[in-house]
N, C-alpha and C positions, 0 to 999 in steps of 0.2 A: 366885405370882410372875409366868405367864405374864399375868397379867389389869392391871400394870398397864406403860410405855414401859418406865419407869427399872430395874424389878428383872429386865423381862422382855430387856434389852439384856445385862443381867450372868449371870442361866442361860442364855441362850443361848453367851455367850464360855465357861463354867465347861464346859458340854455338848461345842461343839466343840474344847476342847482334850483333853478326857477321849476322842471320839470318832477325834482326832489320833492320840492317843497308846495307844488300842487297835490302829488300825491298822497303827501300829508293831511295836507289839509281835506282832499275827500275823503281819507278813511275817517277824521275826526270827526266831520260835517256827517258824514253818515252812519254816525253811532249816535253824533249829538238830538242830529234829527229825530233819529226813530222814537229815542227814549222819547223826546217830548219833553224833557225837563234836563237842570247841570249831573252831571255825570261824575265829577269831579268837585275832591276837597283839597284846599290848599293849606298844609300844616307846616309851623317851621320847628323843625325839633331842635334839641339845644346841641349847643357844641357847636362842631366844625359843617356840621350837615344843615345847619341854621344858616349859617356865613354862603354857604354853597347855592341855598333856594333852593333845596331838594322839593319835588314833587311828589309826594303821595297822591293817591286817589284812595275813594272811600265810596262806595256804590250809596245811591239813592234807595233802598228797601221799597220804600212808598211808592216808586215810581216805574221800579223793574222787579219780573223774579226774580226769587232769591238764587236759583241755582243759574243764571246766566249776569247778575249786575256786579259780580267781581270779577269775570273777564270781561267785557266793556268798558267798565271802570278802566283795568289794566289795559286794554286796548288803545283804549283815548289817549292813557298818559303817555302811550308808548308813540301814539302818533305826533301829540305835539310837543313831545322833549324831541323828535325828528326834524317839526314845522322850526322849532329855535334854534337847530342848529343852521338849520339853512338861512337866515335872517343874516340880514346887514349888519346887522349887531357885532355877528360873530368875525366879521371882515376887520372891526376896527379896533386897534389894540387898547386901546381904550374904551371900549364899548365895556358893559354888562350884560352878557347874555341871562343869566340868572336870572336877571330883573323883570325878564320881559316873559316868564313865567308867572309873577303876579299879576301880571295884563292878561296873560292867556287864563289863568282860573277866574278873572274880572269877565270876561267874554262869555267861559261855558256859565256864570252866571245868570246872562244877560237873557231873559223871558220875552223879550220883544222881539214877536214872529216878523215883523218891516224887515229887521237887522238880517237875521235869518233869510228868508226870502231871497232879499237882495243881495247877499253873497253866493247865496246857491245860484241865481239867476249868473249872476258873473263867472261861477265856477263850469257853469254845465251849462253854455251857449247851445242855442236850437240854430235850424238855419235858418230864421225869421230876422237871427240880429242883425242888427247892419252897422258901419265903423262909425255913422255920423252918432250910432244912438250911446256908445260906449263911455261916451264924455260926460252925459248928465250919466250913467249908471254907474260910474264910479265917483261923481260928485256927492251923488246921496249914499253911497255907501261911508263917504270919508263925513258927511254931513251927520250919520248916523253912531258914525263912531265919534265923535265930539259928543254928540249928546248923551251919548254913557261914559263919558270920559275914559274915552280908551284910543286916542289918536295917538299913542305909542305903538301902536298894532299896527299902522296904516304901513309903513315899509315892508313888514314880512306879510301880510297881506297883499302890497304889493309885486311883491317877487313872488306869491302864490297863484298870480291870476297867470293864466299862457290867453286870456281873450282880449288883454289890450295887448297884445302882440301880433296875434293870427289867427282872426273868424273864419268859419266856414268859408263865407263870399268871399274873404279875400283867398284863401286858399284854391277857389275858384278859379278864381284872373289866372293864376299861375298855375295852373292844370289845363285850363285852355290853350294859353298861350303855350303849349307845351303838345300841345293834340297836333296827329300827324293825319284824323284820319279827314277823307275827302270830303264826307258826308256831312251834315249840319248836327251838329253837336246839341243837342236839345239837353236842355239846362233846369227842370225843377224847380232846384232851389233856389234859382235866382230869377228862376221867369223869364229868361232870353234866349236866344239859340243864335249860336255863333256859326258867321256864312260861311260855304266852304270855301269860298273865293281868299275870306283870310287866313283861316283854316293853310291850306295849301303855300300862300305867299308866304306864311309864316317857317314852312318845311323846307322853301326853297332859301331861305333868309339863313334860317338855321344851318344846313348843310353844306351852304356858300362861306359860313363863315368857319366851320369844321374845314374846309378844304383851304383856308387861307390860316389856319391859324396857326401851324409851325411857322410860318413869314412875318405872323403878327409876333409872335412870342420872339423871335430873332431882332425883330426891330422895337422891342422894348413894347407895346401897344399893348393891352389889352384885350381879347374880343370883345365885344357890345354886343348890348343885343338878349337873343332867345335861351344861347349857351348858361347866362346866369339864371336863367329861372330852370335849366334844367339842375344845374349844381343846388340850386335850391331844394328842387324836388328829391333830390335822393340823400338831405341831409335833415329838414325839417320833420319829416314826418317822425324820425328818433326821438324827435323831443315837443311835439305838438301833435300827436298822433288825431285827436280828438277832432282838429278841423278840415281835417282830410278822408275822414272816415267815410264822409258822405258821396265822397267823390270817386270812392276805389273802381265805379266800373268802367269810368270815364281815363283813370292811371291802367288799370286792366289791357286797354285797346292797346296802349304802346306794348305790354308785349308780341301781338301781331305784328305791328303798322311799321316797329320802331328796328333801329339797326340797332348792331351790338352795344355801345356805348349806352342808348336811349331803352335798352329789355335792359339791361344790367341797373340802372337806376331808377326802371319802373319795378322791376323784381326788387330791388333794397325797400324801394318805398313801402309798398305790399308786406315784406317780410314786418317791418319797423309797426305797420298797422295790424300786422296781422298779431303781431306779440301783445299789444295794447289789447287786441279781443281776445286772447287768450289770458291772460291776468284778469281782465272784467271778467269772464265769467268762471275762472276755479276762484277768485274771492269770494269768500262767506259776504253775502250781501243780507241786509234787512229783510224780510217782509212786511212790514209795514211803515208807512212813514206817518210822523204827527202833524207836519204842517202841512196841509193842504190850501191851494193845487201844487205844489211844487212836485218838479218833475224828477226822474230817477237822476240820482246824483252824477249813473255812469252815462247819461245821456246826450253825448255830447257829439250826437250824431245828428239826427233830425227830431222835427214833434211829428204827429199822428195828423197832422193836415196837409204837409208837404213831405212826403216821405221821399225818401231817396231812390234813384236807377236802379234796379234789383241789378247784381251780379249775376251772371249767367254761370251756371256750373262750367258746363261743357266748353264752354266760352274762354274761363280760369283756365280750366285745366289746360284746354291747347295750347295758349298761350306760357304757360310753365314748361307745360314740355318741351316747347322751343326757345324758353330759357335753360331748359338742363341741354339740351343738342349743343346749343351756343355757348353751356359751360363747359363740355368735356371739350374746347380748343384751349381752356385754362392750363393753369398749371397743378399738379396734384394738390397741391395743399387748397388751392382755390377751388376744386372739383366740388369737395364733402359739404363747403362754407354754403355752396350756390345749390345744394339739395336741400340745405339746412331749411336755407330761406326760402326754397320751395314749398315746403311743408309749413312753414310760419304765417304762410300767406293765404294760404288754404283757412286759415281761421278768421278771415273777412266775408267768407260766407256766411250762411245762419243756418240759425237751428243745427240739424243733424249733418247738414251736408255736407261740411268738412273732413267728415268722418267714412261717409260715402265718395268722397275724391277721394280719402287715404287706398280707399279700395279700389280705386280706379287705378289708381300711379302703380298700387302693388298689381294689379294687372298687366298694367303693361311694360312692369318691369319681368314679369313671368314671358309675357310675349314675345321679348326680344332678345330673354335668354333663349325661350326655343326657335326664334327665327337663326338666331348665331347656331346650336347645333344641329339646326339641319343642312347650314351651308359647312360645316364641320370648320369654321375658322378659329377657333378656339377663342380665348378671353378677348375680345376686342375691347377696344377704346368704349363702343357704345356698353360692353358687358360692365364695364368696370365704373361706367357711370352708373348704370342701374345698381349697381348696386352700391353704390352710395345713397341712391334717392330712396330706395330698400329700406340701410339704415337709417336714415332720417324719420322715414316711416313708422321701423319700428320701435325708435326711439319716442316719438312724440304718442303712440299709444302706449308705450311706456308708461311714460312721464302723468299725462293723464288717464292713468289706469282704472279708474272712479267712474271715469263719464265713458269712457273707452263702451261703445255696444259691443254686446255677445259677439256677434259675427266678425265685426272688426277684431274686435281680442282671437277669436281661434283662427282669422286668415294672418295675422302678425305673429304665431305662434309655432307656426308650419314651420316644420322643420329643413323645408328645402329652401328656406332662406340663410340657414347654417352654410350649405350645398353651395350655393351661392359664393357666400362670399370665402366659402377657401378654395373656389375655382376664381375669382376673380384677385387672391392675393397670389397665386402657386406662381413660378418664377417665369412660366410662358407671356404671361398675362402682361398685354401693354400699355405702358404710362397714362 
């Protein structure tokens, strides 16, 4: 579908309302969870606001304090009048969206931790799942919604789940089959490790049919083959970031290994994942959860027995770098886009380290303004990328000014990044 305008404009709408209406649904799940009890009242007041299914919410006292259970309460509502807009419901002109409001206050009612469970379980796949198991755990999800009679839920529940679409494993296949490097690809989460003999056959498959494919597009063909699982790769992760999370060190290596085409769609991917860990962690998240063992809602990376490839810093960063090189043969406007998503991707690391790259990129954008004047060339091409990747920089410690460390804050605050960039806009300065 991605391969031609017209079907690839309609999975993408299909993708982002599914992607909508996931996120929905975790915010609700992880407010519903915490409290431990419904959240939510559902009251029909008179008039036209009766007719309409308006949603109040009204906090539980008994169950939350006082000075936090009326934003939750407002939280939750606000998530799922989000979760009904995204519903099938709302596709059919004859549908009732309103309706399907006294199903969702039917739900936060429902005190059966099975119910719960096994929708979190669906919501926040580990990399333990696997696609044969996906069939019984949405059987008893749809089994358990009949028994609270709520199998009016089952469609916008199912356009909330992204796990019967794309597990970990499978996001796998197509991260491997997409590896350029020579070496045997050791696998974790799946417990295999891919030979380099196909590994390799794979690179030469690929780039044989890159070298045939103006002749195939002229004679109406298609390619087959390797090319769709890279179009894949640099469009899914926008909208299913969650099953590829675990795999970024393994997407990572294609900025080394890969030509320009294959760094420019392992840099989208990375950027696309990198945004997903940047929203998980400035959300106001729980601490605590009421049903246990259920896992963190934003987990939808690995569990604590099969963890994933650590990313290597030094690793990231080189590889970025040789995606900013490879974007200043861009066009301006394309220059600022590919720093952007420099810096977005840097948030695939953990913990602090993101922040410790931000310091590194601003190093070596200092580096290479003083390498430019001591050969006295004035604003080169490489001057005018750096400091776009500069900007990026010190936007995103900006942006997150909160978490932003001391040090990070007073190196983005230096004033010779001013210096910078109106040496890199004055009129000498090229394209």
């Amino acid at each position: 579908a991605l391969a031609e305008e017209r079907s690839a404009k309609g999975l993408a709408l299909l993708l982002a309302r599914k992607r909508d209406a996931n996120a929905a649904l975790r915010r609700y799940l992880r407010l519903r969870v915490a409290a431990g009890a419904p959240v939510l009242e559902f009251n029909r007041p008179a008039g036209n606001a009766a007719a309409q299914g308006t949603l109040q919410v009204q906090a539980q006292p008994q169950q939350q304090p006082e000075n936090n259970c009326g934003e939750t309460a407002m939280a939750a509502a606000l998530a799922l009048h989000e979760l009904a807009r995204t519903s099938p419901a709302t596709e059919d002109r004859c549908g009732r969206p309103e309706a399907l409001l006294v199903h969702l206050r039917a739900l936060d009612a429902v005190r059966d931790k099975a119910l719960w469970q096994q929708l979190d379980r669906l919501m926040s796949p580990t990399v333990d799942e696997r696609t044969e198991d996906m069939g019984a755990l949405v059987e008893e999800l749809a089994r358990l919604l009949r028994a609270h009679r709520l199998v009016e839920l089952g469609p916008v529940l199912r356009r909330a789940l992204l796990s019967t679409w794309l597990l970990p494993e499978q996001a796998l296949a197509l991260v491997e089959s997409w590896s350029l490097a020579e070496e045997p690809s050791p696998s974790p989460a799946a417990g295999r490790v891919m030979p380099a003999p196909v590994l390799a056959e794979g690179r030469r498959r690929r780039r044989g049919h890159r070298r045939v494919s103006g002749g195939a597009a002229a004679g109406g063909a298609e390619p087959q083959g390797l090319p769709q699982a890279l179009l894949l790769l640099q469009n899914l992760p926008k909208y299913i970031p969650g099953a590829f999370m675990p795999h970024v060190a393994v997407i990572a290596r294609q900025l080394e290994d890969g030509d320009g085409e294959e760094v420019k769609a392992a840099l989208r991917a990375l950027a696309a994942i990198g945004k997903h860990a940047m929203a998980s962690t400035t959300a106001a998240e729980p601490t605590t959860t009421a049903l246990d063992p259920l896992p963190p809602l934003e987990a939808a990376t690995t569990d604590q027995k099969k963890p994933a490839a650590p990313l290597a810093t030094q690793s990231l960063l080189g590889g970025l770098l040789r995606a900013v090189e490879l974007g200043a043969e861009e066009g301006i406007l394309a220059r600022g886009a590919t720093c952007r998503k420099v810096v977005r991707a840097l948030s695939c690391l953990q913990g602090s380290e993101p922040w410790a790259a931000i310091d590194a990129l601003l190093d070596w954008v200092e580096k290479t303004c003083d390498e430019a004047e001591e050969r006295s060339s004035g604003p080169t091409v490489a001057v005018v990328m750096a400091a776009h990747l500069a900007a990026a920089c010190l936007g995103r410690a900006a942006e997150a000014a909160q978490l932003c460390p001391e040090g990070t804050a007073r190196h983005a605050a230096d004033e010779k990044w001013l210096h910078l960039a109106r040496a890199a806009a004055q009129p000498g300065a090229q394209p």
